[in-house]
C-alpha positions as CSV (number, residue, x, y, z in Angstrom):
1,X,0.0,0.0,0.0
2,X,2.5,2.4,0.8
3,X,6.0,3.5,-0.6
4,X,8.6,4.3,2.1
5,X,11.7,6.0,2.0
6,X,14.0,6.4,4.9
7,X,17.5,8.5,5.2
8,X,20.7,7.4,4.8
9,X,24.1,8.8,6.5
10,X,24.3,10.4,10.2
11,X,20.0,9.1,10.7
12,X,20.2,5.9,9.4
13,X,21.4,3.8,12.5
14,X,19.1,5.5,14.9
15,X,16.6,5.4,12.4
16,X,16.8,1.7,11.9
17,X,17.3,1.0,15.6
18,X,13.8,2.8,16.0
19,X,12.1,1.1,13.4
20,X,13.2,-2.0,14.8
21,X,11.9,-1.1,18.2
22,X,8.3,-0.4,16.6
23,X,8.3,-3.5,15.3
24,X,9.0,-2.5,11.7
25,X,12.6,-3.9,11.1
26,X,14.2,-2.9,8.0
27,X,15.6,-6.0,6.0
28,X,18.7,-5.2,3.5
29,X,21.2,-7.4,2.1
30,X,24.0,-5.3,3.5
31,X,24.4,-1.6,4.9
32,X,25.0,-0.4,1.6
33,X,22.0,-1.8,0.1
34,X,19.3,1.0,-1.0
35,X,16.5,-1.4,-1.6
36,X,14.9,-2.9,1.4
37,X,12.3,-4.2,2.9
38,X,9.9,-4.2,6.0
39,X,7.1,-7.4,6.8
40,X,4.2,-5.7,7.3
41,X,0.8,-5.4,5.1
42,X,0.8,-1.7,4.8
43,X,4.2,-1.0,3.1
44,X,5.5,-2.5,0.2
45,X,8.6,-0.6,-0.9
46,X,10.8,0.7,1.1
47,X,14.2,2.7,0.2
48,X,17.2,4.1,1.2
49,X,18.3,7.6,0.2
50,X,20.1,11.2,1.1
51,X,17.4,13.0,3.7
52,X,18.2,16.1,1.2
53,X,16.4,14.6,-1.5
54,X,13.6,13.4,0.1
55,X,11.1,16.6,0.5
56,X,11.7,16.7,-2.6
57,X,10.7,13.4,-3.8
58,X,7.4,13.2,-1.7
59,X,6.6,16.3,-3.1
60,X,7.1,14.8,-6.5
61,X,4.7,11.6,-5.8
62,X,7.4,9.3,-6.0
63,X,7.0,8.0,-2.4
64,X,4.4,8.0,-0.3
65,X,5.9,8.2,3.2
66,X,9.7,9.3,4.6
67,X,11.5,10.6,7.5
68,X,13.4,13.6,7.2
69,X,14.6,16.3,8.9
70,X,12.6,19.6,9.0
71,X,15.9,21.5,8.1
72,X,15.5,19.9,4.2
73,X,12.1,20.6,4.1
74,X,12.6,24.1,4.6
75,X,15.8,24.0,2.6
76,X,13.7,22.5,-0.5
77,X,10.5,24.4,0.3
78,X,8.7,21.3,-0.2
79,X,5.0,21.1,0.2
80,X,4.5,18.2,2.0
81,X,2.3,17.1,4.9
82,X,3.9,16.3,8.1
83,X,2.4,13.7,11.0
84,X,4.6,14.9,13.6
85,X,8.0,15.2,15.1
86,X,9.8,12.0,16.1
87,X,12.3,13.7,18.9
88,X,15.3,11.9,18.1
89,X,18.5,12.1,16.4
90,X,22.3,11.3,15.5
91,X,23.6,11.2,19.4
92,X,20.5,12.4,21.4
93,X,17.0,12.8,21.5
94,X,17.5,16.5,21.3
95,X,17.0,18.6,17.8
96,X,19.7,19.3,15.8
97,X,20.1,22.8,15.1
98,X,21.0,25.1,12.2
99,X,23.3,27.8,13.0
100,X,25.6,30.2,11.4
101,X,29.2,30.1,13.6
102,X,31.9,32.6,12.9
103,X,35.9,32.2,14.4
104,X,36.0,32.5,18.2
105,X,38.7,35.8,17.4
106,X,35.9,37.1,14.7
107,X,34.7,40.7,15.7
108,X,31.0,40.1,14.7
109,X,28.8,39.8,17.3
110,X,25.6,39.6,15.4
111,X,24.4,38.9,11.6
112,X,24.0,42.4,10.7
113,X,27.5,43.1,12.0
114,X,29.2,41.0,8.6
115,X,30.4,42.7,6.1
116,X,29.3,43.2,2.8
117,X,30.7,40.5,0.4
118,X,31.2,38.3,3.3
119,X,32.1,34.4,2.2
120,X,30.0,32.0,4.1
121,X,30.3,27.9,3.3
122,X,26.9,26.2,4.0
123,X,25.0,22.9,2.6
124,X,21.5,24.9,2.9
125,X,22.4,27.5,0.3
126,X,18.8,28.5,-0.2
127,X,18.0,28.7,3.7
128,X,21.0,30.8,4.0
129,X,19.9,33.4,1.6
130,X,16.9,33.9,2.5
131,X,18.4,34.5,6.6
132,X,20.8,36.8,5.3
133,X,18.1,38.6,3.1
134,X,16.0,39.2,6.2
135,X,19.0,40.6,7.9
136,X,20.3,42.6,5.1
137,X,23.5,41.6,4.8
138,X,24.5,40.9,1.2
139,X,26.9,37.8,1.1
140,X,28.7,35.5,-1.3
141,X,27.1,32.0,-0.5
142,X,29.4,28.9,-1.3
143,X,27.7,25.6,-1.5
144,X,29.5,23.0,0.6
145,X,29.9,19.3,0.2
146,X,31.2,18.0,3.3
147,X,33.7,19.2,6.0
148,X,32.0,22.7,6.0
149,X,33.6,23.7,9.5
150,X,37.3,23.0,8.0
151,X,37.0,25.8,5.4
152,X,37.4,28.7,8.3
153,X,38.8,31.0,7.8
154,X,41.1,29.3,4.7
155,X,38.5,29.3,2.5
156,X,35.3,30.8,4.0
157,X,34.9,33.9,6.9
158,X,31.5,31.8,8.3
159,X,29.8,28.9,8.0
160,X,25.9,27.8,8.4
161,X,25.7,23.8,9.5
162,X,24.3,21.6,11.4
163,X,24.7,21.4,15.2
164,X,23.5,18.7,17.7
165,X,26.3,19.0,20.6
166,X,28.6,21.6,19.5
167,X,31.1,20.1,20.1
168,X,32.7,20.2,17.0
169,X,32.5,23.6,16.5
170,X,34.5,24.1,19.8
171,X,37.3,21.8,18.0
172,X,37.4,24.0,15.6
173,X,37.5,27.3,17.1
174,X,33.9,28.3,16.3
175,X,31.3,29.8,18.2
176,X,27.7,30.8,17.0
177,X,26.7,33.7,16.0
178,X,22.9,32.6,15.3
179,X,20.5,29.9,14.9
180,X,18.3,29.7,11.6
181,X,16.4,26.9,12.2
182,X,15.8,24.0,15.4
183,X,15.4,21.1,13.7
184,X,13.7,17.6,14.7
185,X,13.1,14.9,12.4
186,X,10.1,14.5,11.1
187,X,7.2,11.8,9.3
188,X,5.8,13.3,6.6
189,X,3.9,12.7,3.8
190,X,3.2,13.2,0.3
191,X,0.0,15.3,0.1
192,X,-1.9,13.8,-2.3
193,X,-1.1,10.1,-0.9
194,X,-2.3,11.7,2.6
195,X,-6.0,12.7,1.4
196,X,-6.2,9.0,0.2
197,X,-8.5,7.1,3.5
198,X,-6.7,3.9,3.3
199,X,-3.5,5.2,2.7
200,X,-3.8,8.0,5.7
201,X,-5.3,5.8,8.0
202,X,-1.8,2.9,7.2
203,X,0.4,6.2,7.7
204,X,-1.3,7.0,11.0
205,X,-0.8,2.8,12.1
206,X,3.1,3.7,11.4
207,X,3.3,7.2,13.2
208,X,1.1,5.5,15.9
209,X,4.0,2.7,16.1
210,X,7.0,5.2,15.8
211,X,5.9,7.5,18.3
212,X,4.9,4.3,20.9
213,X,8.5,3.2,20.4
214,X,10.0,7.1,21.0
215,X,8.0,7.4,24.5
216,X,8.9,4.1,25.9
217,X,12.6,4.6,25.8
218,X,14.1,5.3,29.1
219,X,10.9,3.8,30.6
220,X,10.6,0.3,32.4
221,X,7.5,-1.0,33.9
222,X,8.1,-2.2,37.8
223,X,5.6,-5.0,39.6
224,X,5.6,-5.3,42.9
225,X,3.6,-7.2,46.1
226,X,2.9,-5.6,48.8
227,X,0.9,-6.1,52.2
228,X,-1.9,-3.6,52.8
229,X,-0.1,-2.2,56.2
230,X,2.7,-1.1,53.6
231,X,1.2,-0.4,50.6
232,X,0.9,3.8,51.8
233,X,4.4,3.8,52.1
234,X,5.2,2.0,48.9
235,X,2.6,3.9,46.9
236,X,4.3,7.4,48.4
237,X,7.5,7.0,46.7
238,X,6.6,5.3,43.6
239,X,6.9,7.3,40.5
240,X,4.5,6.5,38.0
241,X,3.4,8.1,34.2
242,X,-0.3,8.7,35.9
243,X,-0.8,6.7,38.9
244,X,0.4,3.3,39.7
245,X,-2.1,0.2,39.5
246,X,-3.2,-1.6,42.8
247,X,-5.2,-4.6,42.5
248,X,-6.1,-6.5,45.5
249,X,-4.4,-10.2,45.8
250,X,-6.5,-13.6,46.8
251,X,-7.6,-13.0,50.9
252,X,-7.5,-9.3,50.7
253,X,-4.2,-8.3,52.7
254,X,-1.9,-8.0,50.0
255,X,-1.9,-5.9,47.0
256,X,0.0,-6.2,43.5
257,X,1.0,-2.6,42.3
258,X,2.4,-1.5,38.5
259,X,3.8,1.5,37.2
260,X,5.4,2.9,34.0
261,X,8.9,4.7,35.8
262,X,11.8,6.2,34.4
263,X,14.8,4.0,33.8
264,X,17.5,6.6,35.2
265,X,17.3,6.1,39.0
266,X,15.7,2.6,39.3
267,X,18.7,1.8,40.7
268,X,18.1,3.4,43.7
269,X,14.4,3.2,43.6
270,X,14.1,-0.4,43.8
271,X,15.9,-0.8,47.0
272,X,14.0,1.9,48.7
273,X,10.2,0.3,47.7
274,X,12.0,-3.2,49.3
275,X,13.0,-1.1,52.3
276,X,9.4,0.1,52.5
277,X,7.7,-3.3,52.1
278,X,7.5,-3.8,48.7
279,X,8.7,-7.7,47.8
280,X,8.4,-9.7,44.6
281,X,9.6,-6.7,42.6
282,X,9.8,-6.9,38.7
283,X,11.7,-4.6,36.8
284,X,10.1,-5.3,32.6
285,X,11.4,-3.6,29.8
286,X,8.9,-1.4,27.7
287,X,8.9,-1.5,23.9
288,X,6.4,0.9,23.9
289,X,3.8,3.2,24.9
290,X,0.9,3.8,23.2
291,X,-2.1,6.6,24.8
């Protein structure tokens, strides 16, 4: 029913690794493979390509479905329908951002402090000049292919890339001067797929499964018995996503409690529920969470 495409380069591990976690694994013959494959009713194609081209080829028609990131959208202008972030990336769940970064020793302080004729190396050409439009600073734009921060100041007096840590522009003696754009990854959709029912409502199953698989990481779900005298004292430090479940055991003076908690710091949690009373503890892991 539907035709997938799905990045390739710095998003295609996570990518896979989350698609794999929503019960969609992608099947290739090797890493390098562009053709692939994913066993389930409502998709059958799936490929592999640059997350710069693909705006552009949902807009086009020729997939139905991809994952990109919202900085490529807005770099190819591409009208397509989007069915929501999916908040993670290269290293982090955090967005990538953006940003224009000048030499740490570089006088400009902001974007209408650069001079005219300034030389500024970026991979979203078209982004670029329409930021420095708005800001009226008229600047020679150089497409870049790769390895835009190692151009400064050689080559280029600035840059606009991609940041999700910056750490690497602190390797490189940057520091930014601005931020174009915050950037998550995103489903989205090719519009005229989108108003088709069957085909909106399979694209809905697959954001439903994506963004299941996104809010169960970090999660685990902890089981626990505990007699009624204790279950106050259990039930006053355990975290839960709403509020645990207590369901009375056989004879009425023990309980079995449940709740969705955060990974980070069930190390410590666990001991202090057994401190409290809590015995028969169960920590399960959570592929994911679904409203």
């Amino acid at each position: 029913m539907l035709s997938l495409v799905l990045p390739k380069g710095s998003l295609e591990k996570a990518t896979m690794q989350l698609f794999d976690a929503a019960d969609l694994t992608v099947r290739r013959t090797s890493d390098r493979d562009y053709r692939a494959s994913i066993e389930d009713p409502r998709i059958d194609r799936v490929r592999v390509l640059r997350p710069q081209e693909i705006p552009t080829y949902l807009e086009q028609g020729l997939f139905d479905l991809g994952i990109t990131g919202r900085d490529w959208i807005t770099e190819t202008d591409a009208d397509v329908v989007s069915l929501g972030e999916l908040q993670y990336s290269k290293a982090t769940a955090n967005p990538v951002r953006v940003i224009m970064a000048v030499p740490d020793d570089a006088l400009w302080q902001r974007v209408s402090d650069l001079p005219e004729g300034v030389r500024i190396s970026t991979e979203f050409p078209a982004m670029t000049k329409r930021f420095l439009e708005r800001h009226g600073v008229k600047a020679k734009v150089v497409p870049s292919y790769g390895a835009t921060e190692a151009k400064v100041p050689d080559i280029v007096d600035a840059i606009v890339d991609l940041t999700e840590t910056g750490s690497s522009l602190r390797k490189n003696g940057l520091r930014i001067l601005d931020t174009l754009l915050t950037s998550y990854t995103e489903l989205v959709a090719n519009r005229e797929s989108y108003e088709v029912p069957e085909k909106r409502a399979a694209m809905e199953d697959v954001a439903l499964l994506l963004q299941g698989a996104i809010r169960a990481r970090g999660n685990v779900l902890l089981k626990l018995n505990v007699a009624q005298a204790d279950l106050q004292a259990v039930l006053d430090i355990m975290p839960s996503m709403s509020s645990p479940t207590v369901t009375s055991l056989a004879g009425g003076e023990s309980n079995a409690v449940e709740s969705v908690v955060a990974k980070r710091g069930v190390n410590t949690l666990i001991p202090a529920l057994k401190a409290a009373g809590a015995h028969d503890i169960l920590e399960i892991p959570i592929s994911k969470i679904v409203d």
